[in-house]
C-alpha beads as a LAMMPS data file, in Angstrom:
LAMMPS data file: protein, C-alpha beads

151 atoms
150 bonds

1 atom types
1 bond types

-500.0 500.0 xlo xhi
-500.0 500.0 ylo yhi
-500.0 500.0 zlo zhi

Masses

1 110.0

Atoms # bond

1 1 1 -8.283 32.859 -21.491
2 1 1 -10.642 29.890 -21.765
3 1 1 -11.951 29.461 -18.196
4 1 1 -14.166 25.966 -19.583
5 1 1 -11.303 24.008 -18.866
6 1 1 -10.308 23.179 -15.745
7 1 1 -6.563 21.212 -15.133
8 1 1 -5.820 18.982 -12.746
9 1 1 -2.766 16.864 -11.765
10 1 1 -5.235 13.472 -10.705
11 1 1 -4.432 11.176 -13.247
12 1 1 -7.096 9.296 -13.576
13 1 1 -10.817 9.326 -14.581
14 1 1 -13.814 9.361 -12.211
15 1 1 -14.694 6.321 -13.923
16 1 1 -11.450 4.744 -13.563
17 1 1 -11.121 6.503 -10.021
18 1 1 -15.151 4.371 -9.209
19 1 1 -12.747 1.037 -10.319
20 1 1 -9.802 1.827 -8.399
21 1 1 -12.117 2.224 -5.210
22 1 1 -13.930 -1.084 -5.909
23 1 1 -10.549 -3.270 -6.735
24 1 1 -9.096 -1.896 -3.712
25 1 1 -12.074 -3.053 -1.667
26 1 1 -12.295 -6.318 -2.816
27 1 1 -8.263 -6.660 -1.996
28 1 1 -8.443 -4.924 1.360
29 1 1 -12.147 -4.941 2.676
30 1 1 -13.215 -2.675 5.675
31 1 1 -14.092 -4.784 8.527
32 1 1 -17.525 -5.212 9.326
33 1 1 -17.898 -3.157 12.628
34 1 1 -15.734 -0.056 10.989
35 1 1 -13.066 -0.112 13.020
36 1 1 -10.323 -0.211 9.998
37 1 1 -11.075 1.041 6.784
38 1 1 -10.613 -0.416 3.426
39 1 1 -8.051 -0.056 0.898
40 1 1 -10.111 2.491 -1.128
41 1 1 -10.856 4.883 1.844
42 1 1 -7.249 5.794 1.264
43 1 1 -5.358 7.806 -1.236
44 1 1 -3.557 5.229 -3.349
45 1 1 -3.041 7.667 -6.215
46 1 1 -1.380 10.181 -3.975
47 1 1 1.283 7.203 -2.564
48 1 1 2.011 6.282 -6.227
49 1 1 3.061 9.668 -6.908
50 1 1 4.916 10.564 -4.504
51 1 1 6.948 7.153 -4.192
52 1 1 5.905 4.999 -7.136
53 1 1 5.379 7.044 -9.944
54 1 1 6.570 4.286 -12.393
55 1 1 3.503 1.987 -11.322
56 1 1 0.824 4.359 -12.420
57 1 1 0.746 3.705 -16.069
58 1 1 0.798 -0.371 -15.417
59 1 1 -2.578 0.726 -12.853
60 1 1 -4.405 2.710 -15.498
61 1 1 -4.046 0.101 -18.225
62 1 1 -5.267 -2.145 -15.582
63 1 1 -8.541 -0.505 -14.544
64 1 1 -8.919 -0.440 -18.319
65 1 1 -8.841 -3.778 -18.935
66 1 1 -11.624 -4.040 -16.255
67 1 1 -15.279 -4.360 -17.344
68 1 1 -17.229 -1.212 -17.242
69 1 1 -20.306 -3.195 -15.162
70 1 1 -17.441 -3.216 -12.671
71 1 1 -18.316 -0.775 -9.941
72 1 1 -22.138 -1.916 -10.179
73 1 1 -22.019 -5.492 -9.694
74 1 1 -21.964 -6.955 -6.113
75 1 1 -19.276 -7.623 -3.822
76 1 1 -18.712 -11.293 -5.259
77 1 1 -18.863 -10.669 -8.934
78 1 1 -16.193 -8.259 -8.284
79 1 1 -14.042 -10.698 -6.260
80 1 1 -14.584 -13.472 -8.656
81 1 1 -13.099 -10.669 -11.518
82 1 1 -10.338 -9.576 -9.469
83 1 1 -9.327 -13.488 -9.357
84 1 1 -9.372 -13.697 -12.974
85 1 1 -7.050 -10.850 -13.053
86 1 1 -4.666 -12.254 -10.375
87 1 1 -4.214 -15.785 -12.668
88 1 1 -4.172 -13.497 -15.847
89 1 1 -1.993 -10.893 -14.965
90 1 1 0.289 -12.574 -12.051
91 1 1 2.982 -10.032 -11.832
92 1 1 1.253 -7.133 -12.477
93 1 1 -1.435 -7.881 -9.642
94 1 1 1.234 -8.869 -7.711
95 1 1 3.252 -4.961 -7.661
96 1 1 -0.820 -3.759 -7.162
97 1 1 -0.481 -5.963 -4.057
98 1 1 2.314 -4.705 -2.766
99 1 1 1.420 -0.955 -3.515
100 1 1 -2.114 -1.638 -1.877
101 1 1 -0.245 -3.142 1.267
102 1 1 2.021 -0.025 1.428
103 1 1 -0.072 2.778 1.163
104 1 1 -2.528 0.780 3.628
105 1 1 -0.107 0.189 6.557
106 1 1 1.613 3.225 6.537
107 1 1 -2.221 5.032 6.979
108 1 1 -2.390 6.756 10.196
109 1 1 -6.203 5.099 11.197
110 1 1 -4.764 1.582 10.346
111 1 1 -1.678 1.740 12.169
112 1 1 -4.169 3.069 15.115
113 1 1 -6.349 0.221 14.226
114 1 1 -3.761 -2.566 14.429
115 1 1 -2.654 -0.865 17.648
116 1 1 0.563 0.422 16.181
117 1 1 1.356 4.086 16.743
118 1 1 2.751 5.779 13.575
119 1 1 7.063 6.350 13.096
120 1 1 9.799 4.702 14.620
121 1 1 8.910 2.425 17.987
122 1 1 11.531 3.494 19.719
123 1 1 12.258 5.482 21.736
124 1 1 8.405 5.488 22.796
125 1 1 8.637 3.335 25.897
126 1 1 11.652 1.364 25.106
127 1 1 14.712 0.970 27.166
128 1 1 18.222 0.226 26.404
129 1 1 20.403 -0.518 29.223
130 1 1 23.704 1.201 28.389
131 1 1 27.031 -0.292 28.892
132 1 1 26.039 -4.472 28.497
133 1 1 27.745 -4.983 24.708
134 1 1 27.349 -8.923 25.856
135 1 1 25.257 -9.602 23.116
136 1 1 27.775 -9.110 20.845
137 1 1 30.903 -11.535 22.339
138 1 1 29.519 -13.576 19.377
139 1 1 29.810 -11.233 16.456
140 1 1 33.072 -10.170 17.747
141 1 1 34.457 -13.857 17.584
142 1 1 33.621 -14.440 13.821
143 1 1 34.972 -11.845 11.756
144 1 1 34.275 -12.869 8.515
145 1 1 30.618 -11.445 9.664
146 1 1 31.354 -8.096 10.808
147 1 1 34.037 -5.183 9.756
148 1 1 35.821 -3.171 11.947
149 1 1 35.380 0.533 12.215
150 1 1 38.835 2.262 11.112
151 1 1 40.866 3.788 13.889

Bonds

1 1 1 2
2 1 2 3
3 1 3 4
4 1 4 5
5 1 5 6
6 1 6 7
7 1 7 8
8 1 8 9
9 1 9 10
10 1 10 11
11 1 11 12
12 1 12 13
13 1 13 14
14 1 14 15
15 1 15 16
16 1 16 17
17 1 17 18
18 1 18 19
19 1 19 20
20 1 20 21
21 1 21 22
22 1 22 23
23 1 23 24
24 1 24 25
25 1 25 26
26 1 26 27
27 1 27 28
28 1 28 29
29 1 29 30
30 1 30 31
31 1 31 32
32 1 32 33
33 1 33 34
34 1 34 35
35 1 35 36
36 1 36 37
37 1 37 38
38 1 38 39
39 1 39 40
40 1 40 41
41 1 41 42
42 1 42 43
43 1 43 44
44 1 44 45
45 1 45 46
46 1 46 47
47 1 47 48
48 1 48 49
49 1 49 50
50 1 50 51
51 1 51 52
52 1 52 53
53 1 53 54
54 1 54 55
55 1 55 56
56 1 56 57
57 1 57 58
58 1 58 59
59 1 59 60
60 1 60 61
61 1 61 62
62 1 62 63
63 1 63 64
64 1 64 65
65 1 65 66
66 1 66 67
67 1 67 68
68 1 68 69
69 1 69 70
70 1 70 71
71 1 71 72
72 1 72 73
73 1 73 74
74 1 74 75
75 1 75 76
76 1 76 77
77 1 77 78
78 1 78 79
79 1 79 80
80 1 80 81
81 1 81 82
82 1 82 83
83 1 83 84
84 1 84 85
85 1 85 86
86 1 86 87
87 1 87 88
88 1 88 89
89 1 89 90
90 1 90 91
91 1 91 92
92 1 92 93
93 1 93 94
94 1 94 95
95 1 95 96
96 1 96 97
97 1 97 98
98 1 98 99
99 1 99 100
100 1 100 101
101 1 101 102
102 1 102 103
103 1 103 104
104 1 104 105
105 1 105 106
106 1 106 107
107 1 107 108
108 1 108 109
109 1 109 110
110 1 110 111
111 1 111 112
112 1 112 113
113 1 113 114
114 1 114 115
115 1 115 116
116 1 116 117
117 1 117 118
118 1 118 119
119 1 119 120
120 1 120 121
121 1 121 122
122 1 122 123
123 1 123 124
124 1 124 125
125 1 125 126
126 1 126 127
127 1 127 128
128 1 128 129
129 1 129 130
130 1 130 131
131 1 131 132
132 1 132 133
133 1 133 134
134 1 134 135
135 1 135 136
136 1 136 137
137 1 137 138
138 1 138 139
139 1 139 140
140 1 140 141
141 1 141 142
142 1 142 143
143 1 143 144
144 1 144 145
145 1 145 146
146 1 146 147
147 1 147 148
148 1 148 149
149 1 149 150
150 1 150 151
């Protein structure tokens, strides 16, 4: 048994991990009296495998393809790189986007942040008054928009 090497499921390097933190900084900054984090305080490897596993290999090649100065220069060298890579790689910064968005506003201390609580809003203090189908005289009157429910 060779106990020098030690598995692991994390996909990615520390020094591509030190990039991933940095580009998701730059994209999603913490604000400046700590009240909401930034992108990289959250786990965006974790999101990507459990709902976008297909993304990760597009990411990796992508922190690749970044300088390896990245993670040491200052906060606008790193912006003005991660613009470079927006016009040079358009679609593939724009599904980083997206992913970076996702994993962000689904986070439990942004959502608390924003002052949204986390799940569904209702029923949390919203009412539905049963019985007034009103609202739907209209629907019911064109009915090329809706389909009846079978009998």
């Amino acid at each position: 048994m060779n106990k020098g090497n030690i598995t692991t499921d994390y996909p990615l390097t520390n020094a591509q991990r030190n990039k991933l933190g940095c580009l998701l900084d730059v994209l999603i900054p913490a604000s400046q009296d700590g009240h909401m984090p930034s992108a990289g305080d959250l786990d965006l490897i974790a999101y990507l495998q459990a709902k976008a596993m297909d993304f990760l290999p597009s990411l990796i090649a992508l922190l690749d393809g970044l300088d390896e100065d990245f993670t040491t220069v200052n906060f606008d060298e790193r912006y003005q790189a991660v613009k470079i890579l927006s016009n040079d790689e358009p679609g593939l910064f724009q599904a980083l986007i997206y992913q970076a968005y996702a994993v962000y506003y689904q986070s439990p201390a942004v959502l608390e942040g924003i002052g949204a609580a986390a799940g569904a809003p209702f029923p949390r203090g919203n009412t539905i008054e049963s019985g007034d189908l009103s609202l739907l005289d209209a629907v019911l009157a064109t009915p090329k928009q809706y389909r009846k429910a079978p009998s």
